[in-house]
Structures are given as C-alpha cells and as structure tokens.
C-alpha positions in Angstrom: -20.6 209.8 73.7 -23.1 212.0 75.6 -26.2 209.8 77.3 -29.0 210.8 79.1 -30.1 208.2 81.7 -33.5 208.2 83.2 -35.0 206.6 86.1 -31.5 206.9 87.5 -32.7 206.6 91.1 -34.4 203.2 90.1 -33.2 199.5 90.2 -32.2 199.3 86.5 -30.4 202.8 85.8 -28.4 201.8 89.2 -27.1 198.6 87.5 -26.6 200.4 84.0 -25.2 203.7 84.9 -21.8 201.5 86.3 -21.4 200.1 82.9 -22.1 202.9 81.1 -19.3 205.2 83.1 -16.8 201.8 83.0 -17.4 202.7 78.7 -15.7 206.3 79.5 -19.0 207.6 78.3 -20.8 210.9 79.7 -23.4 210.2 81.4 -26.3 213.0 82.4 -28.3 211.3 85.1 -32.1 213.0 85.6 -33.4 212.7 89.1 -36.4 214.4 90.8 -34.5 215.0 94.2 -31.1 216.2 93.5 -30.6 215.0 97.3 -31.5 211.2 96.9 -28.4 210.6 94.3 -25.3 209.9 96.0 -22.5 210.4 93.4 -19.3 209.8 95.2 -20.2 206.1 95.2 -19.1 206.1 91.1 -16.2 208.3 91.2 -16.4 209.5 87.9 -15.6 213.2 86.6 -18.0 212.3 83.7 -21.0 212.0 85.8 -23.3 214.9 85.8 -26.7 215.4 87.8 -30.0 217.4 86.9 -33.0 217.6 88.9 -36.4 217.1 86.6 -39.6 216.3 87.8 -41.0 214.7 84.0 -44.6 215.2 85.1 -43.7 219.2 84.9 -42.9 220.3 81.7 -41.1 223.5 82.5 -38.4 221.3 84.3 -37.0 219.0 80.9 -35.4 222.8 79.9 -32.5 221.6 82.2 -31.5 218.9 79.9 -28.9 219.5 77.8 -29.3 219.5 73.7 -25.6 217.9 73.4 -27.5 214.2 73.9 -26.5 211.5 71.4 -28.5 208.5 73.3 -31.2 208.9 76.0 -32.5 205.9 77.9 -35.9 206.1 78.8 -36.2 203.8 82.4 -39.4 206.1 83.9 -42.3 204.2 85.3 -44.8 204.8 88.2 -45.6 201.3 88.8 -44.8 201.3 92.9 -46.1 204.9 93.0 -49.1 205.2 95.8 -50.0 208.6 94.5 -52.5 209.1 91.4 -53.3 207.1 88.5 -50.0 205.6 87.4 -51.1 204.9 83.7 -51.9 208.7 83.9 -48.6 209.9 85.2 -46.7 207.4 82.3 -48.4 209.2 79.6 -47.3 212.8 80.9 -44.1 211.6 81.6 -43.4 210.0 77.9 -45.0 212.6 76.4 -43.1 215.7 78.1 -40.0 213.4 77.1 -40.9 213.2 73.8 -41.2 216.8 73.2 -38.0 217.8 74.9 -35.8 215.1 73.5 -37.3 216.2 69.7 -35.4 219.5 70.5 -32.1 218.2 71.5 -29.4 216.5 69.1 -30.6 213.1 70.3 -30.1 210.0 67.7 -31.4 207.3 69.6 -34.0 206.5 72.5 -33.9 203.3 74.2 -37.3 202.5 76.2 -37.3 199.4 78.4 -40.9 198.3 79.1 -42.9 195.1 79.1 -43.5 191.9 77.1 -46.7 191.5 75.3 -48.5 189.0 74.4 -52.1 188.7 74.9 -54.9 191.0 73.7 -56.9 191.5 77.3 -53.6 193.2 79.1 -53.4 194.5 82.7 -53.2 198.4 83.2 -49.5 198.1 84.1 -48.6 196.1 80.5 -51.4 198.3 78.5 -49.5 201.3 79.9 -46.4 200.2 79.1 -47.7 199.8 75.4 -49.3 203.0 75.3 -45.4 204.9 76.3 -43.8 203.4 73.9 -46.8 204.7 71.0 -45.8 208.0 72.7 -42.3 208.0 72.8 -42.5 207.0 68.5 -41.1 210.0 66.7 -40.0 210.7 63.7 -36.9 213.1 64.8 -35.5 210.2 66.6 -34.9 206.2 66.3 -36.5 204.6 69.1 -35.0 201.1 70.3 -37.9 199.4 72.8 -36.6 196.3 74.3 -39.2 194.3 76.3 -38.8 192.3 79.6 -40.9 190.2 81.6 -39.6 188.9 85.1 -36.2 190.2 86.0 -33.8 188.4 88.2 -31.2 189.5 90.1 -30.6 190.8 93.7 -32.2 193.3 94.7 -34.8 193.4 91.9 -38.8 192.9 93.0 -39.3 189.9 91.6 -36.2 188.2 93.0 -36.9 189.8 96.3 -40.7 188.6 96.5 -40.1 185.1 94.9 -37.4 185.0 98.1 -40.0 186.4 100.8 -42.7 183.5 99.2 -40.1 180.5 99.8 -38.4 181.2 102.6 -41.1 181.9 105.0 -43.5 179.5 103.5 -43.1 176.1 103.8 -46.6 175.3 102.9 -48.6 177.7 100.0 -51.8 177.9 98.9 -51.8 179.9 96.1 -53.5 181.6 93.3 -54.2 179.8 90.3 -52.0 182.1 88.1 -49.1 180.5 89.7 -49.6 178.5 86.1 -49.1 181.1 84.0 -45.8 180.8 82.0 -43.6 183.5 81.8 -39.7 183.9 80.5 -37.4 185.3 83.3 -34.1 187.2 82.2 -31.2 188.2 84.1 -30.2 191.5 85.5 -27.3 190.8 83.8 -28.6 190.2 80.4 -30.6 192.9 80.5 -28.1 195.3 81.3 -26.1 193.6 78.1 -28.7 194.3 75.8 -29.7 197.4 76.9 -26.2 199.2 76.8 -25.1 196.8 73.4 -27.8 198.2 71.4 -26.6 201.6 71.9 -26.4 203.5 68.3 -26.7 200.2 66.6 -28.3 201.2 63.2 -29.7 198.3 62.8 -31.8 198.0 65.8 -33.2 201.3 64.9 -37.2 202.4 65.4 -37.4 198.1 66.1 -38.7 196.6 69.3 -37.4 193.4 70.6 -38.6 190.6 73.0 -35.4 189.9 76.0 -35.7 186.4 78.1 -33.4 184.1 79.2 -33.1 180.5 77.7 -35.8 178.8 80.2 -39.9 179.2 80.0 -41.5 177.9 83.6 -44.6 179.2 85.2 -44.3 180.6 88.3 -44.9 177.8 90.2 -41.8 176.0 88.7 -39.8 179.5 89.6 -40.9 178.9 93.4 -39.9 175.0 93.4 -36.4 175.6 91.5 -35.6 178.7 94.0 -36.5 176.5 97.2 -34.5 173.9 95.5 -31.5 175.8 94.7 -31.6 177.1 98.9 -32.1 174.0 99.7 -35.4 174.1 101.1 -38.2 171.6 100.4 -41.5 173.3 99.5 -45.5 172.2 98.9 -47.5 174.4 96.7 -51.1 173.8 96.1 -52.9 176.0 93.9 -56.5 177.4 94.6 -58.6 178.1 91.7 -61.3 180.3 93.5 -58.5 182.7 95.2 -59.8 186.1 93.6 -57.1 189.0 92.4 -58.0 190.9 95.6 -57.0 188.1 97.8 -54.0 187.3 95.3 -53.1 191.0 96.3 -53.4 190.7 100.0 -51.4 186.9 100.1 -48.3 189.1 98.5 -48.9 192.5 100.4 -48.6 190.2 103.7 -46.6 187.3 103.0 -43.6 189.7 101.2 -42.2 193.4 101.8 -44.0 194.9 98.5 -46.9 197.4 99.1 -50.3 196.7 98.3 -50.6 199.1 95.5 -47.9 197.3 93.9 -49.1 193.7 94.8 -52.1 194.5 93.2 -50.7 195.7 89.7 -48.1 192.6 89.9 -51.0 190.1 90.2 -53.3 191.3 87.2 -50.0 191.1 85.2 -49.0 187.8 86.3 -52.5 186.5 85.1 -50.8 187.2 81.5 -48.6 184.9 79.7 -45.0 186.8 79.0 -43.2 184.9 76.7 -40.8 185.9 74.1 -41.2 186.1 70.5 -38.5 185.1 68.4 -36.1 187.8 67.0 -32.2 188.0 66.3 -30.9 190.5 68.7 -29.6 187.9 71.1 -27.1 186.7 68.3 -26.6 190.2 66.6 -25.2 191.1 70.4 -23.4 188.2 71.1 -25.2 187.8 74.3 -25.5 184.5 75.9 -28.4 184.4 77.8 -28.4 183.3 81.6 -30.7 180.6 82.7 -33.3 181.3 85.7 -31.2 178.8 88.2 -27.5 180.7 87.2 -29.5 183.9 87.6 -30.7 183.3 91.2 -27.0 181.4 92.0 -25.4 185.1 91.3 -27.5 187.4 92.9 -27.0 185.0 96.2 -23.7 185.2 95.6 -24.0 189.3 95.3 -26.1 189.3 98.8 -23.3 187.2 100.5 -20.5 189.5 99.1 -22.4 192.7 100.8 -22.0 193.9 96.4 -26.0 194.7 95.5 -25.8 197.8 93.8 -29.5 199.0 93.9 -33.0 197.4 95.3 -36.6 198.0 94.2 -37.1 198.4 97.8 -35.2 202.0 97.5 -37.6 203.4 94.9 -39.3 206.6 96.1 -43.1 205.4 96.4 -45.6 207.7 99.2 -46.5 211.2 98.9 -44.9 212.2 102.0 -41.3 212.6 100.7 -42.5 213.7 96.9 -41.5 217.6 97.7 -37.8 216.3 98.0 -35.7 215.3 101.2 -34.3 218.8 101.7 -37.4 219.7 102.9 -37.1 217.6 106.1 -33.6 218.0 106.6 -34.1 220.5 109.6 -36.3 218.7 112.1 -39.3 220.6 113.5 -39.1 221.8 117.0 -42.3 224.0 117.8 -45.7 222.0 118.6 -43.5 218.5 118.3 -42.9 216.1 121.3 -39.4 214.5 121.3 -37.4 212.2 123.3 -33.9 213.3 123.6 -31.0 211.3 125.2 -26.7 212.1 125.1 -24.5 209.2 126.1 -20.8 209.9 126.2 -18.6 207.2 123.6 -15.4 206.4 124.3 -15.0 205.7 120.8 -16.8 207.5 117.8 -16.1 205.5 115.5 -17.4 202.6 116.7 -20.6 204.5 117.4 -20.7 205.9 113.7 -20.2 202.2 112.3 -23.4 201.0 114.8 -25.2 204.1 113.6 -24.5 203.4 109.8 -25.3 199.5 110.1 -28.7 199.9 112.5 -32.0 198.4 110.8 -32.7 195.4 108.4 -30.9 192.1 109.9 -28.5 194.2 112.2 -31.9 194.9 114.2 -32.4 197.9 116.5 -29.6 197.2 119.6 -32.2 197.1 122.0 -35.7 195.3 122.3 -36.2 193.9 118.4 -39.0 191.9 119.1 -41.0 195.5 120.1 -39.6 197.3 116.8 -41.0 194.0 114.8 -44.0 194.1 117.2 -44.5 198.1 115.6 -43.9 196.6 111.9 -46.2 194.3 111.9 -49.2 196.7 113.0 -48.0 199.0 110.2 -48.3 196.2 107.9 -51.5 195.4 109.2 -53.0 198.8 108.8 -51.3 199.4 104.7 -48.0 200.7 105.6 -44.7 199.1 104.6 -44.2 197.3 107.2 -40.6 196.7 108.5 -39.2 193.6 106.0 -38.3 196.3 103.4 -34.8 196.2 105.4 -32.0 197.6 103.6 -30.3 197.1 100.6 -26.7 197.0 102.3 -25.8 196.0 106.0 -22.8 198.2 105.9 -23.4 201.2 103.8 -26.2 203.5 103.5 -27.0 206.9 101.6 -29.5 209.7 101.8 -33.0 208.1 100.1 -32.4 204.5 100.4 -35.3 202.5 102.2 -34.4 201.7 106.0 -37.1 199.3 107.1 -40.4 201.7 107.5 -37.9 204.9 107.5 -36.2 206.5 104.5 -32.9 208.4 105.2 -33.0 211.7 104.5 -29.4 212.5 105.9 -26.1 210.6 106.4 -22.8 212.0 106.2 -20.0 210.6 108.4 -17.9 213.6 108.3 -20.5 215.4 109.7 -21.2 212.5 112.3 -25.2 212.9 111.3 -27.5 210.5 110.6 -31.3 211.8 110.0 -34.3 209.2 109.6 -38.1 210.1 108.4 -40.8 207.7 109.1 -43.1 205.8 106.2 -44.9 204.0 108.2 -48.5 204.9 108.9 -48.8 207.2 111.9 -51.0 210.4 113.0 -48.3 212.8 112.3 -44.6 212.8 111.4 -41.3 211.3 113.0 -38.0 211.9 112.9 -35.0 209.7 114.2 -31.5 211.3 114.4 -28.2 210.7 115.6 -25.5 213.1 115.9 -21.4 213.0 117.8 -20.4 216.2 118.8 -16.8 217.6 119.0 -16.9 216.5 122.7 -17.8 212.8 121.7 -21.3 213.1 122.7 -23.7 210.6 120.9 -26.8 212.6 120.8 -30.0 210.5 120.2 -33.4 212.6 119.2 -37.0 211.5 118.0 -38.9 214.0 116.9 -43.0 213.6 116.4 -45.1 216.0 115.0 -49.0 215.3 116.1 -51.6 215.5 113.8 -54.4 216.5 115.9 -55.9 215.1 119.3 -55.4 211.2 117.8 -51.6 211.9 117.0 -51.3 213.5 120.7 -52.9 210.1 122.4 -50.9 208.0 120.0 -47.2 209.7 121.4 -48.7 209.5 125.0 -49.4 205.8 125.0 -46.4 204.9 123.5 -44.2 206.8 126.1 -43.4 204.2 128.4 -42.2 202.0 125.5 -40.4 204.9 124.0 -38.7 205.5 127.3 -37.7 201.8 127.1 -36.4 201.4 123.7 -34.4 204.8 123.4 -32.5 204.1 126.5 -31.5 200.9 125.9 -30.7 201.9 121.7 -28.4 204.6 122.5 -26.5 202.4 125.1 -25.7 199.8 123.1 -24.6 202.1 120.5 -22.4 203.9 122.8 -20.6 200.8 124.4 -17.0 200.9 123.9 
C-alpha cells in the first residue's frame, strides 16, 4: 500500500512513520525542507521524500497520484509567523484539491476534541480543517485527541517542567478543567488501525485513555509517580495573559504557544462514547502507565521525536540550505584550532554538546545567556535536546537549531534562535591533519548588533577557549 504522510517532521508522523515502514508499506513523507529529514535513521528502501511547502499551491504537483491513504498531521499551532488559523485553512484546503486529483481512498486527519460551543482559536481551527478537508472524492477518517502523553510530546514535557521545578504552585484556575489524556501509544494504534477500514469511513471519532482527571490531578499523580511531593493552590483571579507568561517562564514552550495552550485548556475535552476502541482491539493506556513508559523511553536514550524539534521562527522558514555556508564579509567571528590526539573522541563531545551534557566550559554563563533570552521572548535554553547522544540536521539544540552534522565529514554547523541583533553561527570542523577547528560567526544588524559583539568579547574570549579545550582533551 502507497501512503502519504504529512507533518512528517512533526512529533506524531515521527512516531507513526516507524510503524507504518515496520507494515512493509510505502511511505511518501512530505516535508517543507528536504534538508531537515534525516532518512538513514529508518533504513528502509520504501521511504521516499518530497519537499512541499502546503501554504503554496504550485508545490502539492510533486505528490504522486499512486496514493491509496494520505494522513493529514499539518498544523501551525507553535508557528510565530502569521495568523495560524489562517495558514490551517490554506493548508487543508490546497490538500484537498490536490488529493481530489490523485487515486487516494482514504484521508485520515488527527485534530482536536470538542466539546463546548465557546472554543479557543486553536480547537475552532481544528474544526474548521476538518469542514475543509470533507470531500466527496474521498472518505475522510477524523480522529480526535485531547492531551497526548508520551516522551517527548508538549504536554508531557510541560507537565514535567511544572512538577519538577515547582515545589509550590499557584496556579490558574483552569487547572480544574477536566480533560481525557491518551497515550502516544494509543494514538499511534488507532491512527495506523483505521487505515482503509470501510467502516470507519467519512466518521469522526473521540480517542482517550481509560482515566478523566483535571489537570490538577495530572500534576499531583506525575509528582507522585517521581516521587516528588507537590502543593498546588489555585488562583481564581490569574488572567489568561498571566496563565501565558506562568508557562512561557516556568517551562521551555514559547509564548505564542503558551498562550494558544491556555485558552484551550479553559475547555473541557472529554470523550464522547463511540465503538472504535473495541472495533480495533485497542486497549487503552491509563495516564500513570503512560507517563511510567515515556520515563522509561527517556532513561533508555529511545525518544524518537520531541515537540521541541518542530520548526517554529521565521528565521529558518527559507530552509536550512540556505545557511549552510556561513557568511564571512561584514561578520565578526572568533576562530580558535586545537590539535586532538584523538578525533573521535572530539567528534562524540561535539555530537553530545548542549541539553544536560552542558557546554564543557563555564555552564553557568551559557544558562546566564538563556535566561536573558527567555526574559526578552526568545526560547530560552531548557528546549535541550531530544537525545544526549545523537543529533541530526533540524533538531532543536537548546536556543540553536542544527543546520549541519555529518560525521563523515567531521562537521558540525549550529544557527542561533535566540533573540539577538543579527545572526550567529557555531561550527566545528576536524581536518585531515586532526585539527579541531572552532568558529562563531556573527553577523551585526546595525550599530546595536556591533555594540552587542563588542561587549560580549571578553566573555567570548573566555568561553570559546575553554569549550574547545575540553573538547580537545585526549
């Protein structure tokens, strides 16, 4: 069977896309930067890649008419450029009109749960795709999800971020809203078992897992499960923008994205009754099982994909070729060659820097540097990484996104996202003569991004020499 997967950059088409290839099916996996999609990690000969940007028409031509199932897994909810309801709509509705001229039989849309008349742009959205993607040239399967657990997944990752570095919370009053978390797992069962099954056909369906807590009982059981003894009191007067700047603080998730998150959690998502859980033979996962495995999935070094890697600023939207070759004219840069006695040491430093592995040299500066970011909207450095030991071109590096990494090559190419007046590069490069070459790169943006370069010299000078050292050491 031919499929067309979606969203295959994202958190869920990462999780499905395994399954999927395990089935011996052919998968055609739609990215908007060819560059970002690492396909050696799946080795698979029935993999194939095209590069569509849905919000341009012109581009769906490059999808094949050969389809039998397409899985529709495109939304703009962590995007930080335009109107993300707006961008949804273009996106279904190019979709639509491509997929109506292909031999597809089946589209399978994964959106949101809802339940209440007064929705939040994100869950209205969400409605308003799936009236777009209706057609009567295809059978469209929507199955609907409210919090998803698992590692790796925003909620999961936020929910973490709340308990772990609060032991005290005073928080919003829709911490008493109920909702009906589901399982990565589950939802990866339903979404690949309803595949060409007549009878789920132009239906939608509610997916939960077998418990119904409000968030606040989510917190308690996930400090319990860790061990951790938690107080939460609940504030009625805390307003939504508040609400927004608590998460945007307290956890790694922008504030674009904290903001959407909290006018949806002020809805109730709870699933109405239907059959599909029997028809599928799925047994569901409860919320404490759910958080058990994905801890189980950090400690094994096994997440397969994190929200956290999703593609959100403007900066990088022209595609990551187009800051492969680093700038030299009108840049300042800070250039230093250490001689290893060992490269592949050096290469295993280089490919595990960042997230809990730190910096090798003056951590407390680099967190120092996050936490202003934070402080002025940028992303701060808690993003991390998804994996301490492996790491491919796209995937979120605390406040960098890697653009370049190829071992064979010995090169290793970093772009900043934090806020800054300018751009920044970070490489990393061995030579044949087993010189570690160590290179930032800054790119002013007029007089303010000049004085920002030349007052962080000294600590440049301090940090660099003492990085490329310890990645050196024998």
């Amino acid at each position: 069977m031919k499929i067309l997967l979606t969203g295959s950059t994202g958190y869920i088409a990462k999780r499905l896309l395994p399954v999927l290839l395990a089935n011996r099916h052919e998968v055609v996996c739609c990215v908007r930067d060819i560059n970002r999609f690492e396909t050696s990690r799946f080795h698979s000969d029935k993999l194939h890649v095209v590069e569509v940007d849905f919000l341009i028409e012109e581009e769906l031509k490059r999808i094949p008419e050969d389809i039998d199932v397409a899985y529709y897994l495109i939304h703009s909810m962590a995007t930080t450029r335009g109107k993300f309801e707006e961008m949804e709509a273009i996106s279904a509705g190019n979709f639509k009109r491509r997929i109506e001229q292909t031999k597809v039989k089946q589209v399978i849309y994964l959106s949101g749960i809802v339940n209440e008349k007064q929705l939040s742009k994100h869950l209205s959205s969400r409605k308003n795709v799936e009236e777009i993607l209706t057609s009567e040239v295809y059978a469209l399967t929507t199955l609907k999800a409210g919090i998803i657990v698992g590692s790796g997944s925003a909620s999961f990752e936020i929910i973490r971020d709340l308990v772990e570095k609060l032991p005290v919370m005073i928080a919003p009053k829709w911490l008493g809203t109920r909702c009906q978390p589901i399982s990565i797992r589950n939802v990866v069962q339903y979404l690949s078992g309803v595949m060409l099954k007549r009878e789920t056909f132009s239906k939608s369906y509610d997916i939960g897992g077998p418990d119904i807590l409000t968030y606040k009982e989510m917190l308690l059981r996930f400090a319990r499960i860790r061990g951790l003894r938690r107080w939460i009191g609940i504030m009625p007067i805390m307003t939504a923008r508040l609400s927004s700047y608590w998460l945007y603080f307290v956890t790694s998730i922008s504030y674009p994205l904290a903001t959407k998150l909290v006018n949806s959690m002020k809805v109730e998502v709870v699933c109405k009754d239907n059959e599909l859980e029997k028809m599928l033979g799925i047994v569901p996962i409860s919320y404490d099982k759910s958080i058990e495995l994905a801890f189980d999935r950090i400690e094994q070094h096994q997440v397969l994909s994190s929200w956290k890697d999703a593609q959100t600023s403007t900066k990088l939207e022209k595609g990551l070729s187009n800051f492969i070759e680093v700038p030299v004219f009108g840049c300042y840069s800070d250039i230093r060659k250490r001689k290893v006695s060992d490269s592949r040491k050096a290469l295993e430093r280089i490919w595990s820097i960042g997230g809990e592995n730190g910096w090798y040299y003056a951590d407390l500066l680099w967190n120092i540097r996050g936490f202003i970011d934070k402080m002025v909207g940028g992303v701060g450095i808690r993003r991390g990484r998804t994996s301490p030991e492996e790491i491919a071109a796209g995937d979120a590096l605390d406040f960098w996104r890697v653009i370049y990494a190829d071992k064979k090559e010995k090169r290793f190419l970093l772009y900043a996202e934090m806020k800054l007046p300018g751009e920044a590069w970070l490489e990393f490069t061995i030579d044949r003569d087993n010189i570690l070459n160590q290179t930032a790169t800054f790119r002013p943006t007029g007089i303010w991004g000049r004085l920002y370069w030349l007052s962080l010299f000294p600590f440049h000078a301090v940090i660099f020499r003492g990085m490329i050292r310890n990645i050196a050491k024998p």
